[in-house]
N, C-alpha and C positions, 0 to 999 in steps of 0.2 A: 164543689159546694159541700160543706160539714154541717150537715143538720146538728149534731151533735154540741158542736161548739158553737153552733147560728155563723159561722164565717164563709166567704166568698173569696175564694184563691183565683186570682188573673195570671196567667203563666203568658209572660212574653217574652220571645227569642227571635232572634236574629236569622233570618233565613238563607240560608246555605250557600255562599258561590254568589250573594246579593252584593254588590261592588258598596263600598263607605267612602264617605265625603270626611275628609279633615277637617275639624273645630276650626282651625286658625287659621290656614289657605283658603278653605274651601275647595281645593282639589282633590280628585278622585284617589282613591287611596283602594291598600285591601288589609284585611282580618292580621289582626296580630295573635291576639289570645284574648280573655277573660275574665272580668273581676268576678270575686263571688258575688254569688244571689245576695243581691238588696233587697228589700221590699218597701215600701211606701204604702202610709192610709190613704185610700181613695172613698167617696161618699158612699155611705149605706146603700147597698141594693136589698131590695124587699125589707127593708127593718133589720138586714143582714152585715155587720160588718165587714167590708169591701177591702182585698190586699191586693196590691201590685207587685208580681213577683218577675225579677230578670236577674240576669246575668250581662251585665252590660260590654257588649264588643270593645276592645279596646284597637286602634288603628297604629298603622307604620308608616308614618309619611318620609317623603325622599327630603322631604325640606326641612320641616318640622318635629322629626322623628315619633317618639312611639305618645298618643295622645287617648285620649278619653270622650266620643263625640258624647254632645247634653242630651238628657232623656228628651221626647216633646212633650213628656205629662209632667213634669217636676223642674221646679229650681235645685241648683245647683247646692249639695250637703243639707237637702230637706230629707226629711222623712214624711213628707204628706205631698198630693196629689196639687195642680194648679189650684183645681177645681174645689177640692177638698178647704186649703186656704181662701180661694175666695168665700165659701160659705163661713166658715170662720171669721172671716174680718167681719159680715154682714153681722153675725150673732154677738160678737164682740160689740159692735156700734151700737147695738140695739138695749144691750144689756150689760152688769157686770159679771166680770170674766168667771166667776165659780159660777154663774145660771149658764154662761155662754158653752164653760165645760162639761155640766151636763148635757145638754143639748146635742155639743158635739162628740160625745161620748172620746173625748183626749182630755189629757192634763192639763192644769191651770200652767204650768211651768212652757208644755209644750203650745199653747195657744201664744204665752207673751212670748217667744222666741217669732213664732208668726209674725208677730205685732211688730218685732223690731227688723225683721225683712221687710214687713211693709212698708214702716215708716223710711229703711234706708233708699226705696225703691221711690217714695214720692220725691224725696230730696234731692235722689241721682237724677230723676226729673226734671224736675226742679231746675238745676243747674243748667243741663241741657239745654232747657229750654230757655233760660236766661242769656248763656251765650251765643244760641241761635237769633234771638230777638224776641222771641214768639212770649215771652212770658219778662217784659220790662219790671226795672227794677221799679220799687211804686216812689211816687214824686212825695207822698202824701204820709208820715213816719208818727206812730206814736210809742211813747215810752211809761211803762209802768212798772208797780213792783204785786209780786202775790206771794203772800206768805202761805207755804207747803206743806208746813209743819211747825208748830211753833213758835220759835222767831226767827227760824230758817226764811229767807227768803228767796227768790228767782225777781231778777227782771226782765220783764217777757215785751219783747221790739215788735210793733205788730203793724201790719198794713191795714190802718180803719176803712180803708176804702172798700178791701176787700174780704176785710172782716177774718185773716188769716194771720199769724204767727211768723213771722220773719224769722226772730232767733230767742233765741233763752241762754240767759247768763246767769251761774250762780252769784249771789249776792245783789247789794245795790250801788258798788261802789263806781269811781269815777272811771278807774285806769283799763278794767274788761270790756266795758260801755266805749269806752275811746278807742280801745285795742279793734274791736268788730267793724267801728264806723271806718278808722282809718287802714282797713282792709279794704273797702269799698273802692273802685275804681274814681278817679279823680272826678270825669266827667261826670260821672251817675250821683257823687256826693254834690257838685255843683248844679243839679237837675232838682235836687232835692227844695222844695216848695215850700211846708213845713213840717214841723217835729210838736208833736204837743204833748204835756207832761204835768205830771203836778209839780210843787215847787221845794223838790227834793235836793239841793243844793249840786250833788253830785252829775242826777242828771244833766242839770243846766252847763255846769263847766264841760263835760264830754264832748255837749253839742258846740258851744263855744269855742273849743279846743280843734275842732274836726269839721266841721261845716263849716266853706265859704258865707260870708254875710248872714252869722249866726240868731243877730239879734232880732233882724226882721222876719226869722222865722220862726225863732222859737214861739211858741203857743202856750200859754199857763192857763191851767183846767178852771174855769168860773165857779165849779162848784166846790172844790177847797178850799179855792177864796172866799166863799159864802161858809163853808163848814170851820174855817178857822176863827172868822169875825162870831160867829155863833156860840165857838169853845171859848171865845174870849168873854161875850155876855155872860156864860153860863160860870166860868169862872169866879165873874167879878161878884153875880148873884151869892154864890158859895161861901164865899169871903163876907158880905154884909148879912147873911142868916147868920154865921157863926160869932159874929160882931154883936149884933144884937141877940142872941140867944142867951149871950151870958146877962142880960140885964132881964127881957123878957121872953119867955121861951112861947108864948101864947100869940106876943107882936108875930116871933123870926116865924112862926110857922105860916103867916099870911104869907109869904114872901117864897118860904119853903113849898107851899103848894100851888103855886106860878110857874113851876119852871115850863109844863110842855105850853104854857098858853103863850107866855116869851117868845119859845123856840117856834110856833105858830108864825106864815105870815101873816103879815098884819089883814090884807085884805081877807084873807081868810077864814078871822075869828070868828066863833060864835058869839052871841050875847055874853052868856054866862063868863068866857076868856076876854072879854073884852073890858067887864066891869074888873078883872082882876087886873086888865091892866094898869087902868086908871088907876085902881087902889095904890101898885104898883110905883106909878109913878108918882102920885100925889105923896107918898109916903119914905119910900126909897129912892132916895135920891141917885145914887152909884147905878144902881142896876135899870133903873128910869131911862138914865140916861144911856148907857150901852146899848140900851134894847133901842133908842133910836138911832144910835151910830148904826145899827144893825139894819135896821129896816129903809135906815138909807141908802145904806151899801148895794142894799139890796136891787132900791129901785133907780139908783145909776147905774149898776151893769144890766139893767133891762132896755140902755139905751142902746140907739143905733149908731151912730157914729165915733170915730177915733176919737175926735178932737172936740168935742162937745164930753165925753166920758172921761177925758182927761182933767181939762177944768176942773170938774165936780169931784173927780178921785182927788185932787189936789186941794180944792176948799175942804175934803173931809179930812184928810191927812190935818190941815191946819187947825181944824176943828177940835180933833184930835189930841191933836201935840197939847194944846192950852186946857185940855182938862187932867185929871187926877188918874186916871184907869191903867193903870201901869198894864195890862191885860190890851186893851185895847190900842197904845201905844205902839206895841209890838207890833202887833198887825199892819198898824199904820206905816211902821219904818219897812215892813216887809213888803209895802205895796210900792212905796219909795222906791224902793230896788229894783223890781220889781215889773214894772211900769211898763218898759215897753213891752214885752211878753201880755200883760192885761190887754194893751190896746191892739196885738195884731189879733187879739180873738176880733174886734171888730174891723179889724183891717183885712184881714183875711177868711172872715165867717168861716172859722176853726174852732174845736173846741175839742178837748178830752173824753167826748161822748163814748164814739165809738170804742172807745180805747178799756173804758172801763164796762161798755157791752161784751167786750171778749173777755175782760177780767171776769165778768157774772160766769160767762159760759169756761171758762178754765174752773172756776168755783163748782161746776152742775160735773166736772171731768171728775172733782176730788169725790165730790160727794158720793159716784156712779163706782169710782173704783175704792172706795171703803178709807182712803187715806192711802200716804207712799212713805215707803220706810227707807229710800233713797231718794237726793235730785237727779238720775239720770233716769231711773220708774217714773218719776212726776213727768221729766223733760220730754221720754218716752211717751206716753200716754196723750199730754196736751199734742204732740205732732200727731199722734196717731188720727184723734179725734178732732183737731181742728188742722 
């Protein structure tokens, strides 16, 4: 002990004429020689900064010649203690890494090297246990994208079921997405239940391309199909303020101060949003009428069945086609396409919930760790934490 400096020196050595076991046999062995003194952080005693200090034995095996046995306090090319890294990760989860490096009085540098033994150490798990059986591949796949930086993106493959991170692929394109799935053993991709996704075109072909009887599983998120019909009202609104602005700027601004009571549902509104609707509609025609494309839309995917939600998506698409809303159009030809992916949500009581629940929580990763100046920091981090 150095009062002086506050540190704690451990001297550990190898006791004399004590017989060693070989790393890679396992059989009895004896003393070769000596590397030099290592040391390793081990956890504060008394407020006192704690060293592991040795000279680690090195062995002569008849089999496996001259070897190096593993500390029992340390992984392998660490410089910190088990014990030491587990309290680390614990500070690490709790907090971002410059408070966690105070705390642990090491470097921000030396804690993320922690971080990426840890994470390779779940993964090797991970696998393990995959081809053991104990940890099955999940039936249940969703796919999204999170932008990291931005217009950097990652698409992050996640098990909703289990609310964890399968894999992370830079970008959002078709051929990475295709590459991962058709890595997947035959059986386990034919096991596969469904994939649910927004309707990101690339997504869709990958799973189409890789998955047995892709169509019946694919899954398309309710709620971008309600956010698109929405972008399309708000559009079409945009367009008839600016139309009429140029004659009366006093008319467009009724219409200009409508927009959140539109984007309101309908059963929703209060009075005061309610009377703007009507004004709304009685007055503007275009946007009168998107706002009811909308709120229909709305209330046929709150139905229950395939085939009953079908009909109704097909009478609106009709409805649709024969009016003027080139905005609304769109949508309508995208549901067209589209279609079976809508109905296994109610065919398989599926939905991109979960999916974009892990998207919030990879979003609370960024914010915790200040931003990432790399995708394999970001890649890093989301394993670490999720």
């Amino acid at each position: 002990m150095d009062d002086a400096s506050g540190e704690v020196h451990v001297h550990v050595i190898n006791e004399p004429g004590r017989p060693l076991i070989c790393p890679v046999c396992g059989g009895w062995t004896t003393l070769y020689d000596h590397v030099p003194v290592r040391r390793w952080r081990h956890l504060d005693t008394c407020q006192m900064l704690t060293i592991i200090e040795c000279s680690v034995p090195r062995v002569k095996c008849d089999k496996d010649g001259i070897q190096q046995p593993k500390v029992p306090w340390a992984d392998p090319h660490s410089r910190f203690t088990q014990l030491f890294e587990m309290r680390s990760i614990d500070a690490m989860l709790m907090c971002p890494r410059r408070k966690a490096s105070e705390l642990m009085g090491a470097s921000e540098d030396s804690l993320g090297r922690i971080a990426i033994r840890a994470v390779a150490r779940g993964l090797e798990r991970k696998v393990s246990a995959r081809q053991d059986g104990a940890h099955p591949f999940p039936v249940h796949l969703s796919i999204d994208e999170k932008f990291w930086r931005g217009r950097n993106c990652a698409t992050i493959i996640g098990d909703p079921e289990a609310g964890i991170v399968e894999e992370m692929i830079p970008g959002n394109q078709k051929e990475p997405i295709k590459s991962w799935l058709q890595a997947i053993p035959e059986t386990e991709r034919q096991s596969i239940a469904s994939v649910s996704m927004d309707f990101h075109r690339p997504f869709r072909s990958a799973v189409e391309a890789t998955v047995p009887n892709a169509k019946s599983k694919i899954v398309f998120d309710k709620f971008h199909l309600v956010k698109m019909v929405n972008d399309a009202m708000e559009e079409t609104r945009r367009k008839e303020v600016a139309r009429h602005q140029q004659a009366d700027k006093e008319f467009a601004m009724i219409l200009k101060k409508s927009r959140y009571s539109l984007l309101r549902r309908g059963d929703r509104l209060k009075p005061g949003q309610q009377e703007k609707i009507d004004t709304v509609d009685e007055w503007f025609h275009e946007t009168g009428d998107a706002y009811r494309m909308k709120e229909s839309i709305r209330q046929i995917l709150s139905g229950a069945l395939a085939e009953e939600v079908e009909v109704l998506l097909r009478e609106w698409i009709d409805w649709v086609q024969k009016e003027r809303l080139e905005p609304m159009k769109r949508v309508a030809r995208l549901i067209g396409r589209s279609m079976f992916g809508i109905l296994n949500i109610f065919r398989l009581k599926r939905s991109n919930a979960n999916a974009e629940s892990l998207n919030a929580r990879i979003q609370a990763v960024r914010v915790k760790s200040r931003g990432h100046r790399s995708y394999e920091s970001f890649k890093r981090d989301v394993f670490f934490h999720l």
